[in-house]
C-alpha positions in Angstrom: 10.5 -16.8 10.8 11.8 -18.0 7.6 15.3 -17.4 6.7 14.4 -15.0 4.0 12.6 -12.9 6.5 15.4 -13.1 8.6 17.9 -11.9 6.3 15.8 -9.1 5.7 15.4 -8.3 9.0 19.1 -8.7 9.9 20.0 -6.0 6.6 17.7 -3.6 7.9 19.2 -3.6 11.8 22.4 -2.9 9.2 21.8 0.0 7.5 18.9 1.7 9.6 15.9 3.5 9.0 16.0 7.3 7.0 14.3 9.6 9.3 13.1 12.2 7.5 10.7 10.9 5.6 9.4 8.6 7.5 8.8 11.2 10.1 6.6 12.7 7.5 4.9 9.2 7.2 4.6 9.1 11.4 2.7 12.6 10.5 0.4 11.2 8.1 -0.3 7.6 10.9 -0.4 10.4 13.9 -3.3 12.4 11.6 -5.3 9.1 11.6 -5.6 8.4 15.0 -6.9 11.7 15.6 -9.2 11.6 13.1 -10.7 8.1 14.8 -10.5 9.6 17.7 -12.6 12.6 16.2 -15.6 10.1 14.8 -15.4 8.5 18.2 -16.5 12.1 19.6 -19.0 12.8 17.2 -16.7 15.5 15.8 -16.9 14.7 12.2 -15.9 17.9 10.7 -12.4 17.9 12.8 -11.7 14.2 11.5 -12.4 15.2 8.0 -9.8 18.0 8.0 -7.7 15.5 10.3 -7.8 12.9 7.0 -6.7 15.9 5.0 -3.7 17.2 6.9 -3.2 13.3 6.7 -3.1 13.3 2.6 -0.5 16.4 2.8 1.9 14.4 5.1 1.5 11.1 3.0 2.6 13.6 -0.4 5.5 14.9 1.1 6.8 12.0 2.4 7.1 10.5 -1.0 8.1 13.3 -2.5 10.9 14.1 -0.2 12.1 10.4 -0.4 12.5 10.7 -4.2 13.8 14.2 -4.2 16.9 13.1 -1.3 16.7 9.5 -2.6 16.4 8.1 0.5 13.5 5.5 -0.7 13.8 2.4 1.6 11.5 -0.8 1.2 10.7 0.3 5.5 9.8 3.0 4.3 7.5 2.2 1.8 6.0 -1.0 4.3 5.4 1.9 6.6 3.6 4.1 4.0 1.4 1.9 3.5 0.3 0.8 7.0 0.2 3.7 7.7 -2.4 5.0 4.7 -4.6 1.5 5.7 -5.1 4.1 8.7 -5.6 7.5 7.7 -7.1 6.9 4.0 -9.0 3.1 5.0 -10.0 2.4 8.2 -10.9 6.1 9.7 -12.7 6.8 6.4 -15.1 4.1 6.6 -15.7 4.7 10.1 -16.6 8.4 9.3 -18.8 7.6 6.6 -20.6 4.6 8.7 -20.9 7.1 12.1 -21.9 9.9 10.2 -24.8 8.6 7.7 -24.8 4.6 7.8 -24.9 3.8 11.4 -28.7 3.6 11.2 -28.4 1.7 7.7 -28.8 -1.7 9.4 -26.9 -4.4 7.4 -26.5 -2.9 4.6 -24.8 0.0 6.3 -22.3 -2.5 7.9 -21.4 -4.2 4.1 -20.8 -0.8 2.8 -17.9 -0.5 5.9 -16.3 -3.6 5.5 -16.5 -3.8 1.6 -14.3 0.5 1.2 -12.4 -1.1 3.9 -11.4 -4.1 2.4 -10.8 -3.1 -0.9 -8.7 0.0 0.3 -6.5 -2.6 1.8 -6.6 -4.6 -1.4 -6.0 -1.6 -3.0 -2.6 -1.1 -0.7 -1.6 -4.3 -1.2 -1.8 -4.4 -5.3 -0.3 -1.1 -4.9 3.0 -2.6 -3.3 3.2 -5.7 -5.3 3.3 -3.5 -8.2 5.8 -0.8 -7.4 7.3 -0.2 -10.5 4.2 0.4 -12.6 4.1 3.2 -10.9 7.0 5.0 -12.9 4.8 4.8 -15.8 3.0 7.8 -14.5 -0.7 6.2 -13.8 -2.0 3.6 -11.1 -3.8 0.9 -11.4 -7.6 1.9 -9.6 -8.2 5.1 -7.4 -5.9 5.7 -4.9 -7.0 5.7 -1.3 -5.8 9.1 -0.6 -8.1 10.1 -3.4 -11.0 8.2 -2.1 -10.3 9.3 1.3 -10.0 12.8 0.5 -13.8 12.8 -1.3 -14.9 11.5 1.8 -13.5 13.9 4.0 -14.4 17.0 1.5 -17.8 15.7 1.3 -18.3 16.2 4.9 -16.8 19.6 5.1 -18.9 20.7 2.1 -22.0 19.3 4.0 -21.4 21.1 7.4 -20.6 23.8 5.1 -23.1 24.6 2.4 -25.2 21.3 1.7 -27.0 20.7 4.9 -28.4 17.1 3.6 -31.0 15.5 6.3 -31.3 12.5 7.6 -33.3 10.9 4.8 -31.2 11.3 2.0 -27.6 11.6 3.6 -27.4 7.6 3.9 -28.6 7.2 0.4 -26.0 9.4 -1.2 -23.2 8.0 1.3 -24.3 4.0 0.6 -23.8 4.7 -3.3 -20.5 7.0 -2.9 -18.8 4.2 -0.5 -19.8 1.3 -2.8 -18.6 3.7 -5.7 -15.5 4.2 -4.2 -14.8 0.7 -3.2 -15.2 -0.5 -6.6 -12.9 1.7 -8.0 -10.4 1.2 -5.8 -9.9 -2.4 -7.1 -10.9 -1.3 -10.7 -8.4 -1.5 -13.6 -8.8 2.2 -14.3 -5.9 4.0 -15.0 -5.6 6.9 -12.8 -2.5 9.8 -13.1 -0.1 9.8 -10.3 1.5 13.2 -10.8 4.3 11.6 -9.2 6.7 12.7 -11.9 5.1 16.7 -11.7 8.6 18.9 -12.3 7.4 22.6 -11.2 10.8 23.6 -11.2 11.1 23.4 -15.1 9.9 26.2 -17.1 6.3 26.6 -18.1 4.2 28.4 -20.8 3.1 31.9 -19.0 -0.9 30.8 -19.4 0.2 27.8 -16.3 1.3 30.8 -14.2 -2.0 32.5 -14.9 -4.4 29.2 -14.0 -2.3 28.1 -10.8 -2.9 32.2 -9.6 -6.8 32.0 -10.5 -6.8 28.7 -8.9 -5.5 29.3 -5.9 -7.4 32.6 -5.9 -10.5 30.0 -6.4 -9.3 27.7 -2.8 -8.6 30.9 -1.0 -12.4 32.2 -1.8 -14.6 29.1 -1.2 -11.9 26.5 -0.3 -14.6 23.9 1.1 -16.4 23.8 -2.7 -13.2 23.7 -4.3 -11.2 20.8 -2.7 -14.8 18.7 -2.9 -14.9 19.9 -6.9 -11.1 18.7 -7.7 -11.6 15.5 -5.8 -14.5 14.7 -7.3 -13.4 15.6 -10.9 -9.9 13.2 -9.8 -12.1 10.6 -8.8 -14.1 10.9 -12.0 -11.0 11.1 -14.6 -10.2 7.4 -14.4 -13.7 6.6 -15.5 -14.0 9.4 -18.2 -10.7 9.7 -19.7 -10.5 6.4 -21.9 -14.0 7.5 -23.6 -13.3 11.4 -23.8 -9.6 10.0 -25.3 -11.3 8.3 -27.7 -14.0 10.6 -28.6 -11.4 13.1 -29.1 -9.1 10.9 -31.4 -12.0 9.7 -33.4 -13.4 13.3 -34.0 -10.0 15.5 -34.4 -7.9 12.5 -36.3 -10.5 11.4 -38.7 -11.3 15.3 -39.3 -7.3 16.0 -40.2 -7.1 12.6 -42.4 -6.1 13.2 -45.5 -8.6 12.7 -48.2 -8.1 9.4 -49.9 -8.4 8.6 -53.7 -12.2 6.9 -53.8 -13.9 8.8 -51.0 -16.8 10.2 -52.0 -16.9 13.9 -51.7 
């Protein structure tokens, strides 16, 4: 151990651990074991809503760390162990037991290649903390990939129904989709700096009531829709910016001496 470590080690047996938080965090690792154990059983639907519950612990626990400022480098270590759990490892398993097992070698790539880049992913994500506070990360986030995996299967069990033929298609593109963009350079929005408690115009009271009237109605469509539309915003929303700013801005320019009319 080098001494480094060791004085890091020896701070930490100082000051302790904050337990609420992490608690939250032990939620989040606790989620993902069930959810293995779920794909183990064949139970795929249970381990998708497992991965879920999952996602709701790992957003608490950072937000109640920021909100009591008890942020701790343990803490955010243990974060991310345990989202190489919940959001990496069981993911890939429940896409590779539930469509790919059959896929041969290609089937097995797909597995290792979300996995690895989710843990990539992780690891980018803590050697870059700070970037963070700009309000976008760097490539999806594995909750976010996670969580389109896990509504994919509810939405299947639910309404979709795809057979055997074309479920491993669709789930070898979405797992090399999402692996890629994991370790992409896309800029994706953290909402990590969302303030509900400041006032609003009265139209944002209006949408959150439709769209919660929306998850209450068909809740397995709607979770897939706004994962899907997440995962897609860090692809679209560099185009669509600039498409926007090169039809709006050049339309309010003001007219220059010289241009034809």
């Amino acid at each position: 151990m080098t001494s480094k470590r060791r004085r890091r080690m020896n701070e930490l047996g100082r000051k302790g651990i904050y337990i609420l938080p992490n608690l939250f965090t032990t939620g989040n690792l606790f989620c993902g074991v069930f959810a293995l154990l779920c794909v183990i059983d064949k139970h795929y639907v249970t381990a998708a809503m497992a991965i879920i519950v999952g996602a709701i612990f790992d957003l608490l626990d950072g937000k109640l760390a920021r909100i009591t400022k008890t942020t701790s480098q343990f803490g955010l270590e243990y974060d991310s162990l345990a989202d190489v759990v919940s959001f990496v490892v069981v993911p890939g398993f429940l896409f590779y037991s539930w469509g790919l097992i059959g896929f041969g070698q290609l089937g097995l790539i797909a597995l290792f290649l979300y996995v690895a880049c989710g843990a990539m992913r992780l690891a980018r994500f803590n050697a870059h903390t700070p970037a963070v506070e700009t309000g976008k990360f760097t490539g999806l986030p594995s909750p976010a990939a996670a969580g389109l995996i896990a509504t994919f299967v509810i939405l299947d069990d639910y309404i979709l129904h795809f057979g055997k033929e074309i479920r491993p298609i669709i789930i070898l593109g979405t797992a090399y989709t999402l692996a890629f963009l994991m370790v992409s350079t896309l800029p994706y929005r953290s909402f990590k700096n969302l303030r509900l408690k400041d006032q609003k115009p009265f139209s944002a009271l209006v949408i959150t009531v439709l769209a919660l009237l929306v998850i209450f109605v068909a809740p397995q469509v709607t979770f897939f829709a706004l994962t899907s539309l997440y995962v897609l915003s860090g692809v679209i929303e560099k185009p669509a910016t600039a498409i926007y700013h090169l039809v709006f801005k050049e339309k309010d320019r003001p007219a220059i001496a010289g241009d034809k009319k």
